[in-house]
N, C-alpha and C positions, 0 to 999 in steps of 0.2 A: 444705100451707101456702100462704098467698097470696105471689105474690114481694116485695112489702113484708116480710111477713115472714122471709123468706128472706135478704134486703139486709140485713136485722138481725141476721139471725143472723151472718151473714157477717162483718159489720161487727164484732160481738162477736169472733168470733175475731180480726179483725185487729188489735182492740184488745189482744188476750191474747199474740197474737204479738208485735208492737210493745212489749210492756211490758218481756219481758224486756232489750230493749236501754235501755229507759228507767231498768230498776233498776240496768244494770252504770253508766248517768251518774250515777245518785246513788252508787253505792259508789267516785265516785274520791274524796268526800269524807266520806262517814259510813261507821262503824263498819258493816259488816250485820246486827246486829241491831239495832244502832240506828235505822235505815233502817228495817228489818220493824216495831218496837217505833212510830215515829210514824205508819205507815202506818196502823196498825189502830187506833192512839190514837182517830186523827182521821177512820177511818170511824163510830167508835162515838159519838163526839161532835162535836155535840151533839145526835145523831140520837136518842138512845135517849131524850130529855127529847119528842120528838114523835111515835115509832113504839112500838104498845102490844107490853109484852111478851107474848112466845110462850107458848104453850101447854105449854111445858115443864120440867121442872127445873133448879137450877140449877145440880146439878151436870153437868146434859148438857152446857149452855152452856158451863160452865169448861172438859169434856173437848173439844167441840168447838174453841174457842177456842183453848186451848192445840196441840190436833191442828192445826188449819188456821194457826195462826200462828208456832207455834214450827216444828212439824213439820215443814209445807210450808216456805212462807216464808221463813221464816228460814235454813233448810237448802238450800232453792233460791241465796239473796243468799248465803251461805257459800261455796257450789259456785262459783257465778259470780266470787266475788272470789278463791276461789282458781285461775281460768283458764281456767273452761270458758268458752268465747262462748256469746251470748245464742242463738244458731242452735242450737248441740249440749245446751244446758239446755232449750231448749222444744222437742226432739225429743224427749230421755229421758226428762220429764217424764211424757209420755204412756203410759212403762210403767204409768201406775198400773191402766188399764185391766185388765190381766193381772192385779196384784196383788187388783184388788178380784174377778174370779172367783176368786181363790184364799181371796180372804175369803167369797166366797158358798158355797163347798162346807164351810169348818169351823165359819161362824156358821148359815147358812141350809141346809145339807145339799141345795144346790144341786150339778148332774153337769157333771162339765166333759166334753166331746165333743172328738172327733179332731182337727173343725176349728179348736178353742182350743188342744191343744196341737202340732199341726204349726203353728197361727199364731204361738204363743209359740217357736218353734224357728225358723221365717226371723227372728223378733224379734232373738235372740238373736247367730245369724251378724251379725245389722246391727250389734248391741252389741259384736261382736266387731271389726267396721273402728272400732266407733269410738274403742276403747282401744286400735289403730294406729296410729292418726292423729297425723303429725308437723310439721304444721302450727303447731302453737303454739294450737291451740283447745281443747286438753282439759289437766287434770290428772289423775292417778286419784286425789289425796282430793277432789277438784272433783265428781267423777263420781260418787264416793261419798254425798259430802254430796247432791247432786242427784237418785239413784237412792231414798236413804232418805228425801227428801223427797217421792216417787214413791209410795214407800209408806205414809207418815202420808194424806197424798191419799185410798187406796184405804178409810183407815181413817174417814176424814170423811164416805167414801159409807154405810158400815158405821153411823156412828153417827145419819144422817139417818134410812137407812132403817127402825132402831130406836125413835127417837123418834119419828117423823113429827110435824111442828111442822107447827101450821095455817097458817101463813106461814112461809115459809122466807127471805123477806128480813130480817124484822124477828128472825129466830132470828141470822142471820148479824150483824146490827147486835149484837145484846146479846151476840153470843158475844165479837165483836172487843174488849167492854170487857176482856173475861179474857186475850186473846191479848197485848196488847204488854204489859202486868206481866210474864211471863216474858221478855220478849226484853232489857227492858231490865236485867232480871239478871243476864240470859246474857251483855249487854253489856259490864256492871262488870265480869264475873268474870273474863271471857275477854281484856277489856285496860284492866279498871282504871277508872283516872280519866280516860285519854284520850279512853276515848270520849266521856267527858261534856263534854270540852274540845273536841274533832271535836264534836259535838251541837251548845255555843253560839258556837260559833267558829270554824266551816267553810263554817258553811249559807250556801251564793251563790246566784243569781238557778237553774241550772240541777240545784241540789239541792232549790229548791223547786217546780222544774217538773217536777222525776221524783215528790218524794211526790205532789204534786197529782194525776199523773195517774195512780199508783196506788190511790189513794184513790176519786176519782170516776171516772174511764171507765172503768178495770181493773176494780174492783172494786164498787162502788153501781150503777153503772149498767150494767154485763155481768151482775153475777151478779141482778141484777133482770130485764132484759131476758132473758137464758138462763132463770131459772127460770119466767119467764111464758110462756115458747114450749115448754118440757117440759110445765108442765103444761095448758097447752090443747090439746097436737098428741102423738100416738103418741112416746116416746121412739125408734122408728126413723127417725122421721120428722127428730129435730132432732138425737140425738148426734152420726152421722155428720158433720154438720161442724165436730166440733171436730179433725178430721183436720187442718183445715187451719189448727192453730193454729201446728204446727212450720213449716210453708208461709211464712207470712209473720213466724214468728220470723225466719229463716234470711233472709227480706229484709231484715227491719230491721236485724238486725248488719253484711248487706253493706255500706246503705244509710250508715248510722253510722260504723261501725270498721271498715269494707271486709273484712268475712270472706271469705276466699279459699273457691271454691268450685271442689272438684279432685275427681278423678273416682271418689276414696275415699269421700267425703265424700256425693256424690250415691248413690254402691252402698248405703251407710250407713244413707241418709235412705228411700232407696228399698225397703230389705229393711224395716226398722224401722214403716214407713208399708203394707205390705205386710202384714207380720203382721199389725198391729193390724185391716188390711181383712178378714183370713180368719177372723181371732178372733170379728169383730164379725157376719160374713156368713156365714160359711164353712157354718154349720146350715141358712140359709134356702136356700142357694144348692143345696145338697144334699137340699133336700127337694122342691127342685122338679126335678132332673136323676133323683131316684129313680125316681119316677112313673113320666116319659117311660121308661128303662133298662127298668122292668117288662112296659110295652108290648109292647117287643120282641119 
């Protein structure tokens, strides 16, 4: 990649990082899924009246939709309103990596090798300081909600690479009209009529700055820019930096809500960030130490 293109990618991650401190500003006054529910409202509109539909069904769209906006989303903004900080939801999020090999080996009868599961095993030690942690930055139904949103993630990868939509922006535009109908369900159900009261009668200057910037930089224009640099350049080439999307989560809640950063916490980031490096390299790196070992 050219390093424009690189500054972009980067950029994107920082944008992914930074959001989840921007969704816990909007959960001190909306509902979260009412929150997730206008988010995807107002990616899908009034986009979808100018971006031609996909190449796809429509029931892929609704399961996408519903996957990426109930799934994730809205299970992420749950996690986070019940305590996890924007720092330890945008580390754990990146289990989904692991989940989706575990979805490659029983959809695509893909092999998982030593290096994915010794990676998922310092993963897991890291998982373990961070349901520790007495800092005030986790809950376990926080972690919960977060980790199962880890896993609809891995199922969103699952369902792209089933369909393959000739456009995958305008797949994501027409999915998001199916995504927030469920949220806003989930809304009512879960508290009624107040959410719809928090909806027309909370929203202040810095509840419309968190959708805003969910909406277009998080989401229209990352998952735009990201999916134009996957598919022009090797996927080795551009996944590797969404490494460092937990990277500048963990800045922006310091930056925001001053998340204390104690030496649990970095072991945490550190083993967690580690696996996923051995997950994601651990084969190449091994195929190239063979060789030379054989020499010998």
């Amino acid at each position: 990649m050219k390093i424009n293109e690189y500054l972009l990618a980067i950029l994107v991650t920082a944008i992914w990082g930074w959001n989840f401190s921007i969704i816990k500003l909007g959960l001190g006054t909306l509902d979260p899924f009412m929150l997730a529910g206008l988010r995807f409202l107002f990616c899908a509109l009034p986009l979808i009246f100018f971006v031609q539909k996909p190449n796809t069904s429509l029931k892929a769209m609704i399961f996408y939709g519903v996957l990426f906006g109930t799934g994730v989303w809205g299970m992420v903004n749950v996690g986070v309103y019940l305590g996890v900080s924007a720092g330890v939801a945008s580390l754990l999020l990146q289990f989904s990596a692991f989940f989706t090999i575990i979805f490659g080996v029983l959809f695509f009868k893909e092999k998982v090798g030593m290096p994915q599961l010794f990676g998922f095993s310092v993963a897991m030690l890291g998982l373990m300081i961070v349901l520790n942690l007495t800092d005030g930055s986790i809950s376990y139904a926080g972690i919960a909600f977060v980790l199962f949103g880890a896993l609809c993630w891995s199922l969103t990868n699952v369902v792209v690479k089933k369909v393959k939509p000739n456009n995958v922006f305008s797949f994501l535009v027409w999915s998001c009209l199916f995504a927030s109908f469920p949220l806003f369900v989930l809304g009512y159900f879960v508290n009624g009529g107040d959410a719809l009261v928090q909806m027309s009668q909370n929203i202040d200057a810095m509840t419309v700055f968190s959708i805003f910037f969910q909406i277009y930089p998080a989401t229209l224009f990352s998952f735009w820019i990201w999916s134009s640099l996957m598919k022009k350049h090797p996927i080795s080439s551009v996944a590797p930096l969404s490494l460092l999307v937990p990277l500048f989560g963990l800045m922006g809640s310091m930056v925001i809500f001053d998340e204390a950063l104690n030496v649990d916490k970095m072991a945490a980031f550190g083993l967690i960030l580690s696996g996923l490096i051995i997950g994601m390299f651990g084969s190449k790196f091994y195929r190239l130490l063979v060789p030379a070992t054989n020499k010998v």
